[in-house]
C-alpha positions as CSV (number, residue, x, y, z in Angstrom):
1,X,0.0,0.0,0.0
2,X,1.2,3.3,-0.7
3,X,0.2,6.7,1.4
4,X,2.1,10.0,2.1
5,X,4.9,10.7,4.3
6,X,7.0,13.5,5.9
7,X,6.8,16.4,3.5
8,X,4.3,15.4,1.0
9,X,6.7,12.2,-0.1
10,X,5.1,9.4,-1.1
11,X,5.5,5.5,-0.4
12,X,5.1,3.0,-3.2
13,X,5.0,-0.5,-3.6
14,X,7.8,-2.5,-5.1
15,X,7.6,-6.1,-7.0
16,X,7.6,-8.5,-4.3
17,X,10.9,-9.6,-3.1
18,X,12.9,-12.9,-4.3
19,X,11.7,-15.6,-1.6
20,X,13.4,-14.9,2.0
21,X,15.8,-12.2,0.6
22,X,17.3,-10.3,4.1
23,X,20.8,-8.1,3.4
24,X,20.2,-5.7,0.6
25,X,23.2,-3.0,-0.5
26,X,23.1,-0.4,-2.8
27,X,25.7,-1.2,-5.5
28,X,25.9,0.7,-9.0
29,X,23.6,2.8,-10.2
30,X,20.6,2.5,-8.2
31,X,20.8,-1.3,-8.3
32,X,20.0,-3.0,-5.4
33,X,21.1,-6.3,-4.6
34,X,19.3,-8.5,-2.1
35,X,21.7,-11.3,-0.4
36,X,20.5,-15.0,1.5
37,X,17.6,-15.2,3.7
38,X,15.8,-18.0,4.5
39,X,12.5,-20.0,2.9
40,X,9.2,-21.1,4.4
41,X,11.2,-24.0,5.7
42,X,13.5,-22.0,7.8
43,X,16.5,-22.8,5.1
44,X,18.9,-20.8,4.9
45,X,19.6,-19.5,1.0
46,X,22.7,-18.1,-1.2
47,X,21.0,-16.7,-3.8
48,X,22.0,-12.9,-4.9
49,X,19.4,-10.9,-6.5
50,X,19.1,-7.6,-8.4
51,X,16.5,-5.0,-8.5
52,X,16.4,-2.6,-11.5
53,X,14.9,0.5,-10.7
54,X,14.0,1.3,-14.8
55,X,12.7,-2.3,-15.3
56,X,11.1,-2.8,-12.1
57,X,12.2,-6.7,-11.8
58,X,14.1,-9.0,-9.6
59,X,16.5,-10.9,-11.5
60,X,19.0,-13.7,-10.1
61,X,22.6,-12.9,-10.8
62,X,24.3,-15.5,-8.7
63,X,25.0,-17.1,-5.4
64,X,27.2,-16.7,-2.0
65,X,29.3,-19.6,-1.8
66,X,27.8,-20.1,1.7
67,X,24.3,-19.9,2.2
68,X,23.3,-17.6,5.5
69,X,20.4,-15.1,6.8
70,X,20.3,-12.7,8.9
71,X,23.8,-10.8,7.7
72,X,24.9,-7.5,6.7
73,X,25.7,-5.8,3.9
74,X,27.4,-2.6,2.7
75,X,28.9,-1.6,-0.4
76,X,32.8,-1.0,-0.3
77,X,32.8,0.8,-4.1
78,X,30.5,0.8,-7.2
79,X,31.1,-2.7,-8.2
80,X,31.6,-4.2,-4.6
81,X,30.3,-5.1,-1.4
82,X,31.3,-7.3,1.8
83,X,28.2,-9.9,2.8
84,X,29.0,-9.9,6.9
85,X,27.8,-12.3,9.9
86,X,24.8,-14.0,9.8
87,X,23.2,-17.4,10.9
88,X,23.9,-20.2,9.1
89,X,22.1,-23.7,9.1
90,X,21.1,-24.8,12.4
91,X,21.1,-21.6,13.4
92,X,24.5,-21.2,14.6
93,X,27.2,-18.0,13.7
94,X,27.8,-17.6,10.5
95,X,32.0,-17.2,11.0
96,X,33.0,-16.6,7.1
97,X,32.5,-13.1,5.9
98,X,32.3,-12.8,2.2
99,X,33.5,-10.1,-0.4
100,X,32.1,-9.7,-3.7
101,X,33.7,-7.7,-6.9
102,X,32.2,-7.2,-9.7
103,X,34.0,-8.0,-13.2
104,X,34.1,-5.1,-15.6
């Protein structure tokens, strides 16, 4: 649902998330990138998806090599980010932290 904010801004939906998506970072050019999360049966996922703002779709551009929920993300430059912490299956600490580049 969409309805005014602060200032006369407005709110407005979005396509629905990939299933379970959780860390999202900003990484080039508006695109958003949504990291893990976790399904309807409490799994936890490595998929990496984009959003593109002019397209208005969620498209799958790859996976984490360990699957987690629950983590952080934050861009490091245009074409990177680091995918922190988390929970991994079972539930326990995720201890790897991950770094993604971009190729050219």
């Amino acid at each position: 649902a969409s309805g005014a904010g602060e200032g006369g801004s407005v709110w407005r939906p979005l396509p629905e998330t990939p299933l379970g998506c959780c860390g999202v970072v900003v990484v080039r050019r508006g695109v958003l990138l949504a990291v893990g999360g976790k399904d309807s049966q409490s799994q936890r996922r490595s998929g990496v998806y984009a959003y593109f703002p002019g397209t208005w779709e969620w498209l799958h551009v790859g996976d984490l090599p360990t699957a987690r929920h629950s983590s952080t993300c934050c861009p490091t430059s245009e074409s990177s980010f680091l995918v922190i912490g988390g929970s991994e299956a079972g539930g326990g600490r995720q201890r790897t932290d991950q770094a993604f580049v971009a190729s050219s």
